[in-house]
N, C-alpha and C positions, 0 to 999 in steps of 0.2 A: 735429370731433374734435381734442383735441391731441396733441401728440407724443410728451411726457411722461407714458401714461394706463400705471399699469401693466398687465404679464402675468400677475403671480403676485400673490395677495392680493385683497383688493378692488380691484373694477374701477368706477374712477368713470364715469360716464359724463355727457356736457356738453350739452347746447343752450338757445344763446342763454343764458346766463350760470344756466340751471339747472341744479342739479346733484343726483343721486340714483345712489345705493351701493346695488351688484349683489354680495352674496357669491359667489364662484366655488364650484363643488364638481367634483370627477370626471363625466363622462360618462357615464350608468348604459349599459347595452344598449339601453334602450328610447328614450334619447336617441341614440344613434347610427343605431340605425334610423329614426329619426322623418329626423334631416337626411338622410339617404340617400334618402329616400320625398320630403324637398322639392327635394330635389338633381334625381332620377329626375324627377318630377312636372315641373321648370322645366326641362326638356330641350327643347332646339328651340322654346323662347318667343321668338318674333319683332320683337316689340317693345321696342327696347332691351336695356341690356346693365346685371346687378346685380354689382357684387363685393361679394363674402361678405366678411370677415375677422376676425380677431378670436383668442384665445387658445387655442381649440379647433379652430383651422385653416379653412381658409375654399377656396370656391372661384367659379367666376365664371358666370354664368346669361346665357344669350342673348350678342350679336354685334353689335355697333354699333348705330348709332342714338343716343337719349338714356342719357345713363350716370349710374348712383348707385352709392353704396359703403354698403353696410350693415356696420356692424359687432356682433356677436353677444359679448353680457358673461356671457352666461349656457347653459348646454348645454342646457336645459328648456326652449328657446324655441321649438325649431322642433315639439317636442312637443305643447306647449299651443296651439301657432297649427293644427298640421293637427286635434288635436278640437276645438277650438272656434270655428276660424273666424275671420270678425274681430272677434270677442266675445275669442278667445285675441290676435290682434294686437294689439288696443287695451291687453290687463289685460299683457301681456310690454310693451310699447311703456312704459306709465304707472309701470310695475316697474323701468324701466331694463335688462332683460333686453337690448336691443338697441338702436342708435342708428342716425342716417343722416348725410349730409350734405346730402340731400333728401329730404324727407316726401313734398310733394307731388309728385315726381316717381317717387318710386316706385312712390306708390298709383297714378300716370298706367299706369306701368310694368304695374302687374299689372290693371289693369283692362283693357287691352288683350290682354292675356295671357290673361284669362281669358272673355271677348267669346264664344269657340266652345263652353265647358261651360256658361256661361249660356243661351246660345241652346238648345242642346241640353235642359235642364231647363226652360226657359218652351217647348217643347212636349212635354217630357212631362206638366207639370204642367196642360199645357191638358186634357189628354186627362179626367185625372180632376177638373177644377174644379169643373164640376157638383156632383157629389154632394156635395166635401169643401167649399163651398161654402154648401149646403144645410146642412150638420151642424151647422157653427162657424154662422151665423142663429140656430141654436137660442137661444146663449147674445149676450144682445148685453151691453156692456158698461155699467153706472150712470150716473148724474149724479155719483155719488157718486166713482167711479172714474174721469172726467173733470176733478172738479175736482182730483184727488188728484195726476192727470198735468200736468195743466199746473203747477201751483203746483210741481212735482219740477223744473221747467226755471227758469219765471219768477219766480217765488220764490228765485231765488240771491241771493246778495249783491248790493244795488244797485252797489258799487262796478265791477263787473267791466263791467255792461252801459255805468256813467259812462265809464269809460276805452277799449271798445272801438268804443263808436258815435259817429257825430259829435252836433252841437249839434239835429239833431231828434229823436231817439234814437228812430230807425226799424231796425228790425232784422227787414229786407227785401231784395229788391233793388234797388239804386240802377239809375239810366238816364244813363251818362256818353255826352256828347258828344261827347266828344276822349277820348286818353287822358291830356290830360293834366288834366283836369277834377277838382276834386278829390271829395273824398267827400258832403262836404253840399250841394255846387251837384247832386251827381249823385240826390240823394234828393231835394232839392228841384226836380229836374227829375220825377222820379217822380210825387211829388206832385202836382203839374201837370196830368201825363198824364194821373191818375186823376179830377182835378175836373174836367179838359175833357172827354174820353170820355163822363161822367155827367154835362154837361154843367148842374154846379150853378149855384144863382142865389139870390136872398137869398127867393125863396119858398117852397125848398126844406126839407124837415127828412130830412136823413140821419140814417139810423140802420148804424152802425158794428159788425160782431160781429169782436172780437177788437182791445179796444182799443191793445196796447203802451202806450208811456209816453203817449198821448195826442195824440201827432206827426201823424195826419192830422187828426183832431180840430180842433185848433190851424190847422193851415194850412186847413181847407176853411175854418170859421169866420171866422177874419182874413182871407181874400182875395175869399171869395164871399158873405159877408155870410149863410149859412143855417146856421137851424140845427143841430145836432150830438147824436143820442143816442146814447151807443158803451157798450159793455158787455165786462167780463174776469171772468175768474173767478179771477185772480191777485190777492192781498191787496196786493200789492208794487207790480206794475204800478196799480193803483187808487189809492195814497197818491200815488204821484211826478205819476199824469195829472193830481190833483185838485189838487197844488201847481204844477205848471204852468200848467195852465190859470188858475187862481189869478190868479200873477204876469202873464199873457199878458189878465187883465184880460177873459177869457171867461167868465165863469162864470156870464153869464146869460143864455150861446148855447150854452152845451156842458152836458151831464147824462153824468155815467159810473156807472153800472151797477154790480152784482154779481151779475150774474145768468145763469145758461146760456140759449144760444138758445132752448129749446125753451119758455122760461117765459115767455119775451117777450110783450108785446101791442103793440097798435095798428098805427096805418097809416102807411109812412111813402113817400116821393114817392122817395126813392132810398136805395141799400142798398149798402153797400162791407164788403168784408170781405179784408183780406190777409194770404196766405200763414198764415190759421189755419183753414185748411181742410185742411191735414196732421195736425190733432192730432183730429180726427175722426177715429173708427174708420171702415173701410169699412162694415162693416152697420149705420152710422146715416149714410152719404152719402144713402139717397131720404130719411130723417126731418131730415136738414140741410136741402136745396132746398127739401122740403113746408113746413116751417117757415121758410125764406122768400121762397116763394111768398105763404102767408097774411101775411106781413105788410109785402109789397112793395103798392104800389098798382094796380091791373088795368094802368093806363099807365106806371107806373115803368120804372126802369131802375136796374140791380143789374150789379158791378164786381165780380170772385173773381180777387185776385192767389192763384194757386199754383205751388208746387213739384211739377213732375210727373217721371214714370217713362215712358219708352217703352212703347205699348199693348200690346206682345207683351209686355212682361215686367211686369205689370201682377200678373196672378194669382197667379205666384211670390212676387214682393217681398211681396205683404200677408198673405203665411204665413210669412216668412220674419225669423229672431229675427239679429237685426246687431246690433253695435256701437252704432249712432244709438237705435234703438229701445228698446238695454238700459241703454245708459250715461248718454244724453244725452237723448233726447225717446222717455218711456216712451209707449206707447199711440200712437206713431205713425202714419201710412201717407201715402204718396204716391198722390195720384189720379193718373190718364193722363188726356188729355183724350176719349179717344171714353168712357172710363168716364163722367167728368162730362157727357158732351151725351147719353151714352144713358140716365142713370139721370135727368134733367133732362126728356129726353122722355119717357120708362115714367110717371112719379111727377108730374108738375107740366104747366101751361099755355104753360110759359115757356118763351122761344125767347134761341138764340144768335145774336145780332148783329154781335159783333165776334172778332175771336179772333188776337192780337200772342202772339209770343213772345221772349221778352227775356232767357232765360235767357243768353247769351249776356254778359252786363254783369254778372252772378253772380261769377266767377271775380275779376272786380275788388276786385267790393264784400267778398268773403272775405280777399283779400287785404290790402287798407285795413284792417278788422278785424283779422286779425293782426297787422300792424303796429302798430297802437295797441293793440292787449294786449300784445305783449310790450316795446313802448317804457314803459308805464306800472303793469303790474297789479305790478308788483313793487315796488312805493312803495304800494299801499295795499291788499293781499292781505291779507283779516282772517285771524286766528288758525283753523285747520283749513283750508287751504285755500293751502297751500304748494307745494312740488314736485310732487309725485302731482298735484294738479289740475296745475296751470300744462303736465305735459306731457300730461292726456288735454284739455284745451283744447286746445292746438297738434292733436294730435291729429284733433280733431271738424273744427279750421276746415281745416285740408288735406287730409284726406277728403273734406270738402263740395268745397273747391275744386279737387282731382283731377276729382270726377267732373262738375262741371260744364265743366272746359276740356277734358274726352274728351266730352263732349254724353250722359255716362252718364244724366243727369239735366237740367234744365231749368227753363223758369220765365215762367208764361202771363199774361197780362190777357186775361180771359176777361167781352166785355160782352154782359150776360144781359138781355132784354125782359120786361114783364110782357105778357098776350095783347094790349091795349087801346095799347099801346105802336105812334106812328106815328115813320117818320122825318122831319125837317123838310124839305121841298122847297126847295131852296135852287135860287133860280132862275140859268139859263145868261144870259152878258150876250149871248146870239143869243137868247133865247127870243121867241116870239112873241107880241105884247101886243093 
């Protein structure tokens, strides 16, 4: 914030060299009780300490610990954020209605804050899952409104995902070694992970669901010699994989798709799929696994990087309409992992073998991301897609990274057997011959 912002008039408000104009107006009644009710509400919040401030007066939330300064440009803010949630944080946030001098440490702030009313609705909401569970089955969602959700995210401007991800253009989570590891040694450490676990070899043919730009594709291909079928249903992501792979001189080891899982055919020896197992609805996760089941091989072996949600709050979240789900990844949901091994044994043959969790190297790789968005997308941010976006970006990537450094959320490699699936016996140098 700078020092010179004014009180009377428009109120500009600043971060990181964006700027977006808040008209002021009077405080209706309804605005004044609304901050009263956020005021009251943050009472005895134990986790760090918020100061308010701003033109319409301010005050101070919680008692040591980590500290933010929020300032408030608009009287309508704390209105819109208590009915709508963080549907109202995000659209007051992207409005300029209010500013910080930490994002991420705020959202740290209230998710902590908020930890005893969540707990408290993930078991009410257990109570009646069953039936409201059973209802929403009724209706499952399209191919048609699957391809409509993805292309809403990856379908953006290529520009944004060129400047925010490194040179493999994985937009996932990296696996740093150090901290001082940078961002691509840290993907390309990922990648790794993923071809030694699945344990490829150049007689292998992987088949890939949920291509990106083509970045595992490219490295399983170039380093393990087998080949690669991957498939997006993103028009965008499909042009850039088929231009890389291209120039990467693969293009007659890699085949990219346009096609949803469920249309797939044939048999393949291993199966990767990362982190696009969130853009699946829940009531098509058993027709996800069934679909590749059939088309894993009875001995294969099948790799599911995901973003998971704690299993107690599993049932809430995939009812539950946020910010991510409205703004940024329509049609989302987070699986939990006893979700995916219970609905994996109900539906399928196939067994869980391995199960790493990494979400822990999240909070990094968000952060690297921000950083090279906001060092960069301002030199080549095409036309419509100015302030407003630039702060609900900042927005999405310190939300994600709040709740990954409070462990709100997560982040698995998850390795799946087909039945016919043996382990290699790797012999002890005592064993007896």
């Amino acid at each position: 914030m700078t020092s010179d912002q004014p009180t009377i008039g428009p109120v500009t408000a600043t971060m990181r060299g964006t700027t977006i104009t808040a008209e002021p107006r009077r405080p209706t009644w309804r605005d004044v009780l609304a901050k009263a009710a956020a005021r009251r509400l943050s009472r005895g919040a134990p986790a760090g300490t918020i100061n308010v401030e701003g033109p319409y007066g301010g005050f101070v939330v919680g008692e040591g610990g980590q500290s933010v300064h929020v300032r408030v440009n608009h009287p309508g803010a704390y209105r819109r954020t208590l009915r709508r949630g963080s549907i109202g944080l995000a659209e007051t946030y992207i409005d300029g209605w209010w500013e910080t001098d930490d994002l991420t440490g705020l959202i740290q702030i209230q998710i902590r804050n908020l930890e005893g009313l969540l707990s408290r609705l993930d078991d009410l909401v257990a109570v009646v899952d069953r039936p409201w569970s059973a209802l929403h089955r009724l209706r499952k969602p399209t191919k048609s409104t699957d391809r409509h959700n993805v292309r809403a995210h990856y379908d953006l401007p290529g520009e944004l995902f060129d400047v925010m991800l490194d040179e493999s253009m994985m937009y996932s989570c990296a696996y740093f070694a150090t901290p001082e590891t940078s961002l691509h040694d840290a993907q390309l450490a990922k990648l790794e992970m993923i071809c030694e676990k699945l344990d490829l070899g150049p007689s292998d043919h992987l088949l890939e669901i949920g291509s990106g730009w083509g970045g595992l594709a490219i490295y399983a291909a170039r380093t393990r010699g087998c080949r690669v079928t991957t498939t997006t249903l993103s028009l965008e992501q499909r042009k850039v994989a088929l231009e890389r792979i291209d120039q990467a001189g693969l293009a007659d080891r890699i085949e990219v798709l346009d096609r949803d899982y469920r249309d797939l055919e044939g048999t393949y020896s291993k199966l990767v799929s990362i982190e696009m197992i969130e853009a699946v609805d829940w009531r098509l996760h058993e027709t996800f696994f069934r679909s590749c089941e059939g088309l894993l091989a009875p001995d294969g072996l099948m790799l599911i990087q995901a973003i998971t949600i704690a299993d107690r709050s599993f049932a809430r979240a995939r009812f539950n309409r946020d910010f991510i789900k409205e703004l940024i990844f329509p049609g989302g949901c987070l699986p939990s992992v006893t979700h995916m091994t219970d609905t994996l044994t109900r539906t399928t043959h196939l067994r869980v073998v391995g199960l790493e969790d990494i979400g822990a190297h999240y909070a990094a790789t968000l952060r690297h991301w921000r950083e090279n968005f906001f060092e960069r997308w301002g030199d080549v941010a095409p036309d419509g897609y100015g302030v407003e976006f630039a702060r609900l970006w900042e927005l999405y990537l310190c939300y994600c990274e709040a709740g990954f450094l409070e462990r709100h959320v997560s982040d698995v490699q998850m390795l799946i057997a087909g039945p016919k699936w043996h382990d290699p016996v790797v012999p002890t140098p005592n064993a007896v011959r």
